[in-house]
PDB file of N, CA, C and O in Angstrom:
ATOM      1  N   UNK A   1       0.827  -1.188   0.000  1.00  0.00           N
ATOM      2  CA  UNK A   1       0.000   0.000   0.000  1.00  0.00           C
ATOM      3  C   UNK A   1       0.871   1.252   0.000  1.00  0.00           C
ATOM      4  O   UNK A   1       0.519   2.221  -0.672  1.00  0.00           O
ATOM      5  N   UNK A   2       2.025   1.278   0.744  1.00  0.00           N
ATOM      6  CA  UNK A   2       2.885   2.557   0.768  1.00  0.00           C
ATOM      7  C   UNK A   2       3.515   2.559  -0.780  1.00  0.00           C
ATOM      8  O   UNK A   2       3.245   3.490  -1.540  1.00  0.00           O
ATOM      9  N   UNK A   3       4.144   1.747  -1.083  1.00  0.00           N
ATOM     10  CA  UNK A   3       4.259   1.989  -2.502  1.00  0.00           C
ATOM     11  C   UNK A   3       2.889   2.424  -3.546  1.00  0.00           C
ATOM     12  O   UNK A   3       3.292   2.967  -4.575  1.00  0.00           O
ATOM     13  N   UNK A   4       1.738   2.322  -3.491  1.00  0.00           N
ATOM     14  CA  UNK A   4       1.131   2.556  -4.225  1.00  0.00           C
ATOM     15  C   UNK A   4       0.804   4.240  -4.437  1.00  0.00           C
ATOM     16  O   UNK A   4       0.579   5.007  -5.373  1.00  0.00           O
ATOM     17  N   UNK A   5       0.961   4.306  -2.570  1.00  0.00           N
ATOM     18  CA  UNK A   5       0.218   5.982  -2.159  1.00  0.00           C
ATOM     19  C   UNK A   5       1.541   6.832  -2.853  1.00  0.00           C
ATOM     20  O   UNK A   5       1.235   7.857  -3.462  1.00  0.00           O
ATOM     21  N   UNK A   6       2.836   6.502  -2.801  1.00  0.00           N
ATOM     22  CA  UNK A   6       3.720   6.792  -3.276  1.00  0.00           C
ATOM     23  C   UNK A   6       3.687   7.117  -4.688  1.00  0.00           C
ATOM     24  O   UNK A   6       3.809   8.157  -5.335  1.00  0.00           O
ATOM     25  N   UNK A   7       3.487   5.918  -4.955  1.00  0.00           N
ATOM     26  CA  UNK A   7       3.582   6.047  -6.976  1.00  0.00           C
ATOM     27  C   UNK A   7       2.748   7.174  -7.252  1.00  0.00           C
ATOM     28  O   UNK A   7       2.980   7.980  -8.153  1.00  0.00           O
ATOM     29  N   UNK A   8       1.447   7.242  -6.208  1.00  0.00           N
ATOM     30  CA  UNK A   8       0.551   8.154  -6.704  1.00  0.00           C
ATOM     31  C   UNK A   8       0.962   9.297  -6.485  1.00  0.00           C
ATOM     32  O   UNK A   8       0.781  10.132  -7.371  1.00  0.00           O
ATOM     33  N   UNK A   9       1.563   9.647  -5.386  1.00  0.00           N
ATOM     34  CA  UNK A   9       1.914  11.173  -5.050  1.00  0.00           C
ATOM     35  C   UNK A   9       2.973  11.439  -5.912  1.00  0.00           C
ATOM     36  O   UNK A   9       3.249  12.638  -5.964  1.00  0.00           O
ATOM     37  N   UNK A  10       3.811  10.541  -6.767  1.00  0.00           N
ATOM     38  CA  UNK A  10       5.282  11.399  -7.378  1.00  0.00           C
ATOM     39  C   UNK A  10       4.456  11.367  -9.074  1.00  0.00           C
ATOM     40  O   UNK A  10       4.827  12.201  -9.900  1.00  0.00           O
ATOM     41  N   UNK A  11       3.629  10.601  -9.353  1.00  0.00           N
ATOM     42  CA  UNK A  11       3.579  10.235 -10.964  1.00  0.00           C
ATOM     43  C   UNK A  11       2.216  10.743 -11.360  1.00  0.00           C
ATOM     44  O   UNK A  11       2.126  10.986 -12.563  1.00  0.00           O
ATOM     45  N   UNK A  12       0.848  11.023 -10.451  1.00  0.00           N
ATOM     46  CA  UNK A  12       0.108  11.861 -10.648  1.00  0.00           C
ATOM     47  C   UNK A  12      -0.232  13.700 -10.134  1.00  0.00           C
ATOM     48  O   UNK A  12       0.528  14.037  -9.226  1.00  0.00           O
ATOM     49  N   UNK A  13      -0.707  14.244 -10.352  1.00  0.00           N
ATOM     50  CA  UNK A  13      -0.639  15.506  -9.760  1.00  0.00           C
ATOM     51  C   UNK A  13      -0.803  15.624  -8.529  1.00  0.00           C
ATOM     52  O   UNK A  13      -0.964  16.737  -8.029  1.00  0.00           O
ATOM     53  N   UNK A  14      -0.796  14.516  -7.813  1.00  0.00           N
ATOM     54  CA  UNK A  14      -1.148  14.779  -6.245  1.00  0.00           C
ATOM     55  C   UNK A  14      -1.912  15.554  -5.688  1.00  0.00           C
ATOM     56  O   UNK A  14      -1.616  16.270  -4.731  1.00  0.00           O
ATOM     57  N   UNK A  15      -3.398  15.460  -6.450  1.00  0.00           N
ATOM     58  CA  UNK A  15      -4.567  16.148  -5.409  1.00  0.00           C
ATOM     59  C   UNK A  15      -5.438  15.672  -4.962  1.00  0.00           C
ATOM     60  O   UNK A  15      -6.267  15.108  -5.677  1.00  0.00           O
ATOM     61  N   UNK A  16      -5.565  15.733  -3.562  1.00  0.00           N
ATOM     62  CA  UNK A  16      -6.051  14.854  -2.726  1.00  0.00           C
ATOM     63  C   UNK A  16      -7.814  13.837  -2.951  1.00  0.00           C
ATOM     64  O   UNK A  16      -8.424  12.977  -2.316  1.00  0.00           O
ATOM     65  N   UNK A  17      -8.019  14.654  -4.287  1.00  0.00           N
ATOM     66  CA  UNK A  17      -9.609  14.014  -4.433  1.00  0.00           C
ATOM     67  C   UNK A  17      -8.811  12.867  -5.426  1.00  0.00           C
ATOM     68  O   UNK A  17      -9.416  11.799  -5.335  1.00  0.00           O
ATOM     69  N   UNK A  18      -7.785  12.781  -6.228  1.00  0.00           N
ATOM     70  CA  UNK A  18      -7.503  12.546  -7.646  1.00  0.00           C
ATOM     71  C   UNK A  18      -6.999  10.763  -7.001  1.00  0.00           C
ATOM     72  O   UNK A  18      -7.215   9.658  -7.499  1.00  0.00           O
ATOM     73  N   UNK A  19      -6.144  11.239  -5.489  1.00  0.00           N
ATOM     74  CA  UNK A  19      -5.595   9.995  -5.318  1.00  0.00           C
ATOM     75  C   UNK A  19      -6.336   9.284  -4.079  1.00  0.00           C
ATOM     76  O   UNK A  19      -5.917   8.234  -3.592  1.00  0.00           O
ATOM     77  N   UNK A  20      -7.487   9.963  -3.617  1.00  0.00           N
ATOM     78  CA  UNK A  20      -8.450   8.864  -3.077  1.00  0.00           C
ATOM     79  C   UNK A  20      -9.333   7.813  -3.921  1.00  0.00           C
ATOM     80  O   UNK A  20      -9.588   6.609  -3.928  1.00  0.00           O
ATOM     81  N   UNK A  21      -9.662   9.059  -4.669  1.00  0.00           N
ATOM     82  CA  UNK A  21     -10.361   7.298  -5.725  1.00  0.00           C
ATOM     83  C   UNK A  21      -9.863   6.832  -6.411  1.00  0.00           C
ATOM     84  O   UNK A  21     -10.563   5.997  -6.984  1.00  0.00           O
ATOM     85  N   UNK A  22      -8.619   6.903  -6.847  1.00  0.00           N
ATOM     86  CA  UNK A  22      -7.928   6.187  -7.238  1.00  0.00           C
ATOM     87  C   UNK A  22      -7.551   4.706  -6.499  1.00  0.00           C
ATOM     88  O   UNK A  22      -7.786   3.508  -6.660  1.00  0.00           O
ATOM     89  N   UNK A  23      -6.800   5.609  -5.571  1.00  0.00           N
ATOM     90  CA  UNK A  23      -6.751   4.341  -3.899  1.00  0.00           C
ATOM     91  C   UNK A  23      -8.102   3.565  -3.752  1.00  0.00           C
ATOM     92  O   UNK A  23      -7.895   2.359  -3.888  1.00  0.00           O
ATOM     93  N   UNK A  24      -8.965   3.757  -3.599  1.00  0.00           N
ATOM     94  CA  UNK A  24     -10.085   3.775  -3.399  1.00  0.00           C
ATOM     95  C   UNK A  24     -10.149   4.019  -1.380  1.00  0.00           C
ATOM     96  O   UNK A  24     -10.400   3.220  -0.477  1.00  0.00           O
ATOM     97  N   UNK A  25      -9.831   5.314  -1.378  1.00  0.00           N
ATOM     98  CA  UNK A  25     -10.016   5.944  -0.072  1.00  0.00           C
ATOM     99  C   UNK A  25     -11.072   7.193   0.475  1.00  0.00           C
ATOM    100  O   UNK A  25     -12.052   7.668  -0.099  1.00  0.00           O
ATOM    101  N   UNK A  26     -10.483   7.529   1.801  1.00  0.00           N
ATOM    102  CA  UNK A  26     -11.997   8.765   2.516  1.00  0.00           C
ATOM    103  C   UNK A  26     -10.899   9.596   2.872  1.00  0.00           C
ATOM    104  O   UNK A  26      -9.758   9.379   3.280  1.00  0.00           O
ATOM    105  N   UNK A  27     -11.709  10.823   2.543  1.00  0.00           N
ATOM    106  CA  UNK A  27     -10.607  11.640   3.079  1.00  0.00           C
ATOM    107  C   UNK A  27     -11.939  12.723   4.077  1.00  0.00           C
ATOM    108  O   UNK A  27     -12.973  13.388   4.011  1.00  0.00           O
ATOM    109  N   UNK A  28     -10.594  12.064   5.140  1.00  0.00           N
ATOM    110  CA  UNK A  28     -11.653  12.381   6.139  1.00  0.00           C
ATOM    111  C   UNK A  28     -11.160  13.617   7.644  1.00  0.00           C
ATOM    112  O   UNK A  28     -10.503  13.073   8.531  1.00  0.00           O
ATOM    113  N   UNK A  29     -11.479  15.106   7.840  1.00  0.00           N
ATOM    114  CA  UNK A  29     -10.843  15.820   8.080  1.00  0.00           C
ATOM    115  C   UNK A  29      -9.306  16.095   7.559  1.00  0.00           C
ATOM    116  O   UNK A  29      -8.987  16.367   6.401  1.00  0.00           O
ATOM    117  N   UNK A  30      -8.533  15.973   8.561  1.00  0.00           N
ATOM    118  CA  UNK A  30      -7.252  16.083   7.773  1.00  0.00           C
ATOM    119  C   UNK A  30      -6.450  14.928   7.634  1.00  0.00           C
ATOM    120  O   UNK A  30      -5.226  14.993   7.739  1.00  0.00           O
ATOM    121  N   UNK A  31      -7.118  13.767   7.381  1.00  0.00           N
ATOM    122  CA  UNK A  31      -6.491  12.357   6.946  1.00  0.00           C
ATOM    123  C   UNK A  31      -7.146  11.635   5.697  1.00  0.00           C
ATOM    124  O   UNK A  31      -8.124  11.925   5.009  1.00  0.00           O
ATOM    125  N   UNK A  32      -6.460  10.839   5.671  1.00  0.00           N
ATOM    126  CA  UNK A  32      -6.862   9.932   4.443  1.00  0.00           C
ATOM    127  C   UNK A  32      -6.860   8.673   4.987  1.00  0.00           C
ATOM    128  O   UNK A  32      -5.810   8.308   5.515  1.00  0.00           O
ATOM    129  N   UNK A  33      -7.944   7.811   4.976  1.00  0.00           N
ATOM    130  CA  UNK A  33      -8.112   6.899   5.579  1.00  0.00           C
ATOM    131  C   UNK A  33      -8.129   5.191   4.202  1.00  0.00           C
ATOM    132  O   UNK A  33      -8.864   5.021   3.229  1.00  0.00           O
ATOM    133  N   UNK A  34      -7.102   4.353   4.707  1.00  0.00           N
ATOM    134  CA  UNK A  34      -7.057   3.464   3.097  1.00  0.00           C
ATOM    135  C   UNK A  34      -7.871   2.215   4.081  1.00  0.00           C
ATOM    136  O   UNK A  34      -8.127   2.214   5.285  1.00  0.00           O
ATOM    137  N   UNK A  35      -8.140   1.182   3.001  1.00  0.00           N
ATOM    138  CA  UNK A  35      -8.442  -0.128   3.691  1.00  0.00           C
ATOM    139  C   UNK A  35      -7.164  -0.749   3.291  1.00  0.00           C
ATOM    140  O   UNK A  35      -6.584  -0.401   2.262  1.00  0.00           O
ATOM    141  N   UNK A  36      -6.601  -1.891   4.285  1.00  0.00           N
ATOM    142  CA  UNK A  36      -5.365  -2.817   3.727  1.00  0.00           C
ATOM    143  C   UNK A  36      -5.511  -3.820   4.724  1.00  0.00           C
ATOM    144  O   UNK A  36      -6.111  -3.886   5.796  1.00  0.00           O
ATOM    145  N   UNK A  37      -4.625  -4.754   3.909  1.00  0.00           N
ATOM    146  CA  UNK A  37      -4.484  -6.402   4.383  1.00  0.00           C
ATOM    147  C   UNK A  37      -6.104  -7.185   4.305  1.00  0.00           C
ATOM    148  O   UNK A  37      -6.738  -7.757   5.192  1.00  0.00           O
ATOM    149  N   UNK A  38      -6.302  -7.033   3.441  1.00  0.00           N
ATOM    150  CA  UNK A  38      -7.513  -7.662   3.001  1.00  0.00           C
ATOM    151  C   UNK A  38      -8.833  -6.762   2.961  1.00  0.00           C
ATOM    152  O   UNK A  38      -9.907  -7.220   2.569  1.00  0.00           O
ATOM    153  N   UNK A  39      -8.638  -5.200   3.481  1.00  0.00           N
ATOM    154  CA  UNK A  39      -9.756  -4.705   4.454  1.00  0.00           C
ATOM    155  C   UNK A  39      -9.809  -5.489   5.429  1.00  0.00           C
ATOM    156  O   UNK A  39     -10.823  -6.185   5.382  1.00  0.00           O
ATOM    157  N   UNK A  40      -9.117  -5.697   6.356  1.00  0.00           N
ATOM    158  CA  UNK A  40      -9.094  -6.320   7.610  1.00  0.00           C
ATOM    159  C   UNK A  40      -8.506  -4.762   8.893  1.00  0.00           C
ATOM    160  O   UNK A  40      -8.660  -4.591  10.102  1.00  0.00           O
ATOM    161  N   UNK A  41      -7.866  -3.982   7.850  1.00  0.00           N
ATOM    162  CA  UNK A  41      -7.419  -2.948   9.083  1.00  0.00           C
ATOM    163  C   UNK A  41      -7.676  -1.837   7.983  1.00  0.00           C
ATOM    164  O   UNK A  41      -7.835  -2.074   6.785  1.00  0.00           O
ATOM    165  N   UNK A  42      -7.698  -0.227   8.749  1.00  0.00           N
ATOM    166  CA  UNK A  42      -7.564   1.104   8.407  1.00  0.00           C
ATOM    167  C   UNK A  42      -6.180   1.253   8.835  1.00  0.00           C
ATOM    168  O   UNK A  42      -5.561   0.760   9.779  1.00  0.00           O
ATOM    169  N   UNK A  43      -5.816   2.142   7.807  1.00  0.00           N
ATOM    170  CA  UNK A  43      -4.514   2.871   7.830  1.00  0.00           C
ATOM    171  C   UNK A  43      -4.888   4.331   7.201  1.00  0.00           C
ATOM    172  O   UNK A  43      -5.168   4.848   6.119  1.00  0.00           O
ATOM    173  N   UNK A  44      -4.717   4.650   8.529  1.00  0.00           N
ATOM    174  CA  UNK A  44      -5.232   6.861   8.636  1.00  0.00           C
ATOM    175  C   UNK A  44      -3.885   6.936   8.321  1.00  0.00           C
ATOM    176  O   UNK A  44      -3.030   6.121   8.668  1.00  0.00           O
ATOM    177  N   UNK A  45      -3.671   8.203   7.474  1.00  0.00           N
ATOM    178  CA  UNK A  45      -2.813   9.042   7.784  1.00  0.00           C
ATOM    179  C   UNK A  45      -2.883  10.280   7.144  1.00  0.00           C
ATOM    180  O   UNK A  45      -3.781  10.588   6.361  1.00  0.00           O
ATOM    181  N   UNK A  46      -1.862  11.058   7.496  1.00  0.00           N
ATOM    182  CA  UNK A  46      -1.915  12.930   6.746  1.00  0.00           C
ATOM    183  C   UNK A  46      -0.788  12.626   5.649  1.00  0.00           C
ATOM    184  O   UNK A  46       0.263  12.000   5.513  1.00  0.00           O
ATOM    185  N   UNK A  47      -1.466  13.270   5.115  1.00  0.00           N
ATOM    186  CA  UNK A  47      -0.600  13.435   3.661  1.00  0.00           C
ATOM    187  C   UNK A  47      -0.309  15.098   3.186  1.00  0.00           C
ATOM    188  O   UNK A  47      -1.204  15.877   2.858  1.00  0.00           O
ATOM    189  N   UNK A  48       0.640  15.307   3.219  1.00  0.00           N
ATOM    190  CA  UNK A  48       1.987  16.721   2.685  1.00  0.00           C
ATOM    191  C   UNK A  48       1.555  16.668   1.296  1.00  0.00           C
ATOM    192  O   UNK A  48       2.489  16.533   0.507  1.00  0.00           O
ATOM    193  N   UNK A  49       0.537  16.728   0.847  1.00  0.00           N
ATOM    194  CA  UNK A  49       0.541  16.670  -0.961  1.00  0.00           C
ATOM    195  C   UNK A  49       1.792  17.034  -1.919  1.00  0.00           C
ATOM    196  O   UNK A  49       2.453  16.433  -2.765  1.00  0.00           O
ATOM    197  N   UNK A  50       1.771  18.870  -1.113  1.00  0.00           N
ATOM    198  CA  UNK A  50       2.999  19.515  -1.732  1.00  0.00           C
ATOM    199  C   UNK A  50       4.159  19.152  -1.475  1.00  0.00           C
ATOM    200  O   UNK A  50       5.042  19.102  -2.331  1.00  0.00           O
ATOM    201  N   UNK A  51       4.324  18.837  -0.217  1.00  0.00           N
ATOM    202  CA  UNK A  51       5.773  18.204  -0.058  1.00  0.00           C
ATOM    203  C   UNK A  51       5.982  16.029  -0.650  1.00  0.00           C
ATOM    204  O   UNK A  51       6.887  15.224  -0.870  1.00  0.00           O
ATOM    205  N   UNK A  52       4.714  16.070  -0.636  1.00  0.00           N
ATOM    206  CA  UNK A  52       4.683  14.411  -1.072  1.00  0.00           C
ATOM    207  C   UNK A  52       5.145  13.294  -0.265  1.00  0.00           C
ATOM    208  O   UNK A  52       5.718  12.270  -0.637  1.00  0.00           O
ATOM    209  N   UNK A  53       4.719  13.745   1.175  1.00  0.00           N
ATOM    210  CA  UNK A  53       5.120  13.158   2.357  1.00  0.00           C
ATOM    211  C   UNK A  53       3.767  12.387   2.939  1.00  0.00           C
ATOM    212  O   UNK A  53       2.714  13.024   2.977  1.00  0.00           O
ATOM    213  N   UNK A  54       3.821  10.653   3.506  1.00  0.00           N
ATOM    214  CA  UNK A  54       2.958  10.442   4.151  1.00  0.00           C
ATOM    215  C   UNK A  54       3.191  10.363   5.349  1.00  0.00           C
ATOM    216  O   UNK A  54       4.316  10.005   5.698  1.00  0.00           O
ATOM    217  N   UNK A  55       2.153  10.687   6.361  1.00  0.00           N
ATOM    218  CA  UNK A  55       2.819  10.093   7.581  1.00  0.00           C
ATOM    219  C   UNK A  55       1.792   9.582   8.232  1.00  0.00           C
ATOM    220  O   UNK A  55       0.715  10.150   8.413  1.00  0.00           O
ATOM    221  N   UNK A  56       2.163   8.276   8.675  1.00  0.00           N
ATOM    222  CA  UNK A  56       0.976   7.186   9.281  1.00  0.00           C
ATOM    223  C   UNK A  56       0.796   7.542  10.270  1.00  0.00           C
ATOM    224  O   UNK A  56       1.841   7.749  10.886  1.00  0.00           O
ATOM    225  N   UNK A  57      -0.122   7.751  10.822  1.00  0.00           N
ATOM    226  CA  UNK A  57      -1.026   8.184  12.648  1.00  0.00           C
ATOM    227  C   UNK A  57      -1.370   6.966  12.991  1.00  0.00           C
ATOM    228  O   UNK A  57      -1.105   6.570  14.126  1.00  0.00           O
ATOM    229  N   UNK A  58      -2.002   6.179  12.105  1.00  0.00           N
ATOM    230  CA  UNK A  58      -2.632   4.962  12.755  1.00  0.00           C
ATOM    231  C   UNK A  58      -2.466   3.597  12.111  1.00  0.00           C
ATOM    232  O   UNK A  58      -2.135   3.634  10.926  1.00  0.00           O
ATOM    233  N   UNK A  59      -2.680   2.037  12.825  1.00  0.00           N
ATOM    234  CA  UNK A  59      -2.941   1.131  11.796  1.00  0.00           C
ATOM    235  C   UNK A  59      -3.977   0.549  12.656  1.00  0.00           C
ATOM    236  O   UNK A  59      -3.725   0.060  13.757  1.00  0.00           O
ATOM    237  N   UNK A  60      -5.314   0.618  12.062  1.00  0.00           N
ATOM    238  CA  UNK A  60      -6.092  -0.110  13.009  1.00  0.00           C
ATOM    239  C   UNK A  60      -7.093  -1.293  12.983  1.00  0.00           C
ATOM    240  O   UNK A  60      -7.624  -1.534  11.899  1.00  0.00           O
ATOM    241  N   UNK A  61      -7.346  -1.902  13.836  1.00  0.00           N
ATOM    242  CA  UNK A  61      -8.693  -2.881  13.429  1.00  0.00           C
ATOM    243  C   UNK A  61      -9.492  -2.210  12.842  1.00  0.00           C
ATOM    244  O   UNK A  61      -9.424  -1.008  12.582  1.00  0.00           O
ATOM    245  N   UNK A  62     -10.516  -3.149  12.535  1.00  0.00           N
ATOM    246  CA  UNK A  62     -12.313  -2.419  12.274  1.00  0.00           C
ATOM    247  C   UNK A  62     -12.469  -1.956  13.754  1.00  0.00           C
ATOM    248  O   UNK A  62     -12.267  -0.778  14.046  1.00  0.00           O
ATOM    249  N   UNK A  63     -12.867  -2.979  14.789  1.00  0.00           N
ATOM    250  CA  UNK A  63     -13.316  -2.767  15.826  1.00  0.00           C
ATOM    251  C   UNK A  63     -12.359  -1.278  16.960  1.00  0.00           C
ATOM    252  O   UNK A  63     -12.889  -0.614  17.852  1.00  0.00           O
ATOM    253  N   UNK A  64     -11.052  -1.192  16.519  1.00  0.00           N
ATOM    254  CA  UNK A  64     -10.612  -0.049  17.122  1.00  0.00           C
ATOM    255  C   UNK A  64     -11.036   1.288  16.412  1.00  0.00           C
ATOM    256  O   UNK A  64     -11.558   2.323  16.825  1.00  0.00           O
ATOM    257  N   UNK A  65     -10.540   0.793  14.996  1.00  0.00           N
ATOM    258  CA  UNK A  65     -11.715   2.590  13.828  1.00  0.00           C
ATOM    259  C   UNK A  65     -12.723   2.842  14.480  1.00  0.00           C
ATOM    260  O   UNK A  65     -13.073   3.966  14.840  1.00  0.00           O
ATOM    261  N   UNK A  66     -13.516   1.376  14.780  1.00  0.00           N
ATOM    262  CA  UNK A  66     -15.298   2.217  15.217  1.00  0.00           C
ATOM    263  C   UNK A  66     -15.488   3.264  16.195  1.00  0.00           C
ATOM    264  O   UNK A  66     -16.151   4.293  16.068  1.00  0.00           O
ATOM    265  N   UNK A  67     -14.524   2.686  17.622  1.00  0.00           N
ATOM    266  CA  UNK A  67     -14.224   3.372  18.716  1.00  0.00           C
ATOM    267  C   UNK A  67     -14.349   4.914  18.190  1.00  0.00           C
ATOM    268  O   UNK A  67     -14.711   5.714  19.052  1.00  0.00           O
ATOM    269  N   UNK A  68     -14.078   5.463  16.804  1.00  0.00           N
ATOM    270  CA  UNK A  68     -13.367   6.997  16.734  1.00  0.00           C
ATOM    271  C   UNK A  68     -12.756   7.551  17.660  1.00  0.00           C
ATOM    272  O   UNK A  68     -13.385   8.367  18.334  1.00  0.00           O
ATOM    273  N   UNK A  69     -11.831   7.372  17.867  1.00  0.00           N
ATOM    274  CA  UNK A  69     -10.476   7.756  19.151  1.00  0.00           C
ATOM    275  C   UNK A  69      -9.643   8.229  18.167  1.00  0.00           C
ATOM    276  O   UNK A  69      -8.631   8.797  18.579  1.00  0.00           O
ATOM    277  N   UNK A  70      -9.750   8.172  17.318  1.00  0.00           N
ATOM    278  CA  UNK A  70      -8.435   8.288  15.699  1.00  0.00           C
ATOM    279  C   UNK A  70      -8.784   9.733  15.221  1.00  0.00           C
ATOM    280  O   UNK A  70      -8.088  10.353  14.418  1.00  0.00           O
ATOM    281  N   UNK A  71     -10.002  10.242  15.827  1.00  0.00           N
ATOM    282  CA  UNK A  71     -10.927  11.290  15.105  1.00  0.00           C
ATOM    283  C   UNK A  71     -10.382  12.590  15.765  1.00  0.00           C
ATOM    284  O   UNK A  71     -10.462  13.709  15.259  1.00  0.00           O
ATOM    285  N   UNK A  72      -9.843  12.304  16.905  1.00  0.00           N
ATOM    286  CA  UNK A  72      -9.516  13.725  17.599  1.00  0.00           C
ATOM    287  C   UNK A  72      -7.977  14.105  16.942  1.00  0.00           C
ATOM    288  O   UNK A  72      -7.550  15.260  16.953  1.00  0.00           O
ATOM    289  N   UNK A  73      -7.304  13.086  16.436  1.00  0.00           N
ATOM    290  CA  UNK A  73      -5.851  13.469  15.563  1.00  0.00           C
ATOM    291  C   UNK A  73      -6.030  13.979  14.297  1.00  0.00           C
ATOM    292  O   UNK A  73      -5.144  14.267  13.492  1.00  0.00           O
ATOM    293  N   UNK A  74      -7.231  14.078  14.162  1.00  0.00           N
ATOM    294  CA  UNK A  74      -7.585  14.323  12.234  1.00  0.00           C
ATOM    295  C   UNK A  74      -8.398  15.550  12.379  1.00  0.00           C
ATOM    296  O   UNK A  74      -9.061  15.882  11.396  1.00  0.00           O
ATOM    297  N   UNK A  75      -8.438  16.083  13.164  1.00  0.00           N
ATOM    298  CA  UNK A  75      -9.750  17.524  13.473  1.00  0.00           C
ATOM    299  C   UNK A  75     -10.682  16.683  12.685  1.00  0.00           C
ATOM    300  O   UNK A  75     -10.601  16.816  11.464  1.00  0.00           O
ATOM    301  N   UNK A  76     -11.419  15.973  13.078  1.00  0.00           N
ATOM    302  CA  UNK A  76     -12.936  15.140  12.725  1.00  0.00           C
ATOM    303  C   UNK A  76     -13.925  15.833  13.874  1.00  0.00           C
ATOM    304  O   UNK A  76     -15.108  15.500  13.952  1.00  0.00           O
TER     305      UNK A  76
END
């Protein structure tokens, strides 16, 4: 998955609507939220568009996402 968010941020224009559906992701306050490992976990994180930086906040279950505890790091 990091290689993919990657490929996307250096080889497309990197704007944030362009490489969620692409990903097929939410962009949700100030994160981007992917499904990985089967959709078995969320992986939040903020993304630097301009600088083309990710940085992971979270890797979580379903059952820990639901909690929204992840929501107060993302201004949600």
């Amino acid at each position: 998955m990091a290689n993919k968010i990657e490929d996307e941020l250096v080889h497309a224009s990197a704007q944030p609507r362009q490489l969620t559906a692409k990903l097929h992701a939410a962009h949700i306050g100030n994160c981007v939220v992917f499904n990985v490992g089967g959709n078995k976990f969320r992986l939040i994180a903020k993304i630097a568009f301009r600088r083309q930086i990710v940085y992971v906040r979270f890797i979580l279950t379903h059952k820990e996402y639901d909690k929204e505890a992840w929501k107060n790091d993302c201004k949600c």
